[in-house]
C-alpha positions as CSV (number, residue, x, y, z in Angstrom):
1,X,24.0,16.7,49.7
2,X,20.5,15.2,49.7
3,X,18.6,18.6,48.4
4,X,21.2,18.7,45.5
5,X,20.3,15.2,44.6
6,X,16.9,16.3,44.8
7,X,17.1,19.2,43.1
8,X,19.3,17.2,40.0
9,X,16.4,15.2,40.1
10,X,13.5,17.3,39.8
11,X,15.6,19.2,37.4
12,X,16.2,16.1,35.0
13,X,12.7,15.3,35.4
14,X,11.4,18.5,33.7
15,X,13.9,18.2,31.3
16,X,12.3,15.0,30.0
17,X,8.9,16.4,30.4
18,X,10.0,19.5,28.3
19,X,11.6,17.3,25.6
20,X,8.2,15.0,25.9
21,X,6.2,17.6,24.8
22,X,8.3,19.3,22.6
23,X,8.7,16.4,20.5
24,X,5.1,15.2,20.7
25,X,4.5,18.0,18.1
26,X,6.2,15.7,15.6
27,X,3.8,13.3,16.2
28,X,0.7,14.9,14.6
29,X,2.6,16.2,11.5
30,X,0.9,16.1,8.4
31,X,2.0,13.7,5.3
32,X,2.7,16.4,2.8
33,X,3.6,13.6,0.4
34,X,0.8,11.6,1.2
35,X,-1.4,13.9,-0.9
36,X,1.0,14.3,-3.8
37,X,0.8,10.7,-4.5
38,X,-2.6,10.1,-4.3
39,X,-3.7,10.8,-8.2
40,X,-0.5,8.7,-9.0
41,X,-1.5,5.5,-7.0
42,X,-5.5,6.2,-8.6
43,X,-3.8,6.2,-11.9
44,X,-1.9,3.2,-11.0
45,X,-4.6,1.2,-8.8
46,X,-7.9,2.7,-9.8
47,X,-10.6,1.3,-11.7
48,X,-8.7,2.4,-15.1
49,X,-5.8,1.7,-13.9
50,X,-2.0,0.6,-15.4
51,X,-2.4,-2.1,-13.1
52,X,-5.3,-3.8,-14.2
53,X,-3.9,-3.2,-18.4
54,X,-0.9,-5.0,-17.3
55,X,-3.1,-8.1,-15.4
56,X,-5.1,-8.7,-18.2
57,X,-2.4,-8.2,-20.8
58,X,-0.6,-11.1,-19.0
59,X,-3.7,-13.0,-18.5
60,X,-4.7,-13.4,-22.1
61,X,-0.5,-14.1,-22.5
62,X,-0.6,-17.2,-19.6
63,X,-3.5,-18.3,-21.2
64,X,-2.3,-18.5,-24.7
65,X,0.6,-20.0,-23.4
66,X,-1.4,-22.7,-21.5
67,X,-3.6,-23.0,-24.6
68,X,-0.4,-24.1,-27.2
69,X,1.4,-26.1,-24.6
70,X,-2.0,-28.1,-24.0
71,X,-3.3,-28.1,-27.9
72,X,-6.4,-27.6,-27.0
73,X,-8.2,-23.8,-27.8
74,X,-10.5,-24.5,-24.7
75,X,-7.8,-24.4,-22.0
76,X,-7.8,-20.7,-23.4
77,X,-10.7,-20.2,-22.3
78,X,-10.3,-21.9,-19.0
79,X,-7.5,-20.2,-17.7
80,X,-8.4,-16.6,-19.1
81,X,-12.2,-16.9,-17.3
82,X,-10.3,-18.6,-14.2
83,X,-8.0,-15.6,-13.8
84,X,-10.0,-13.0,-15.1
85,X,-12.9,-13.5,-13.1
86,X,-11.7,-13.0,-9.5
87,X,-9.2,-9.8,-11.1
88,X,-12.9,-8.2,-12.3
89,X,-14.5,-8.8,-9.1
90,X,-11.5,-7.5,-7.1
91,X,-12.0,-4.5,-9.3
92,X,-15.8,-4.2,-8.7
93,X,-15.7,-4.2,-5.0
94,X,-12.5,-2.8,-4.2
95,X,-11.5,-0.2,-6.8
């Protein structure tokens, strides 16, 4: 009774070893897909990037805004060069 507890055990025990490493394969597979996207995020995120058209686009469109609602041409200014700044550094040293 005892060595077929034992031997249940031992038995169970490989098994789980054997499953272990069979499934630690899966843990260094390579991103296929990581690759494929990475010229569509540059063309998204990178230094000529949709993303930074779009963020000056509505830059220069808050700031206009701001401008009319204020009557006054210099709040233009103000909140294009207070948004725009910090976006062109963020492109300088990141992207």
């Amino acid at each position: 009774m005892k060595v077929s507890k034992k031997i249940a055990s031992y038995v169970k025990k490989a098994g789980l070893c054997l499953m272990g490493t069979a499934l630690s394969v899966n843990a260094f597979a390579e991103d296929k897909l990581a690759g494929a996207l990475s010229g569509d995020v540059q063309d998204m995120l990178g230094s000529n990037g949709t993303l930074w058209k779009l963020f000056i686009l509505v830059d220069i469109i808050l700031a206009a805004a701001a401008a009319i609602k204020a009557k006054n041409p210099l709040v233009f200014l103000a909140v294009f060069f207070v948004v725009f700044i910090p976006g062109l550094l963020i492109k300088a040293f990141v992207f």
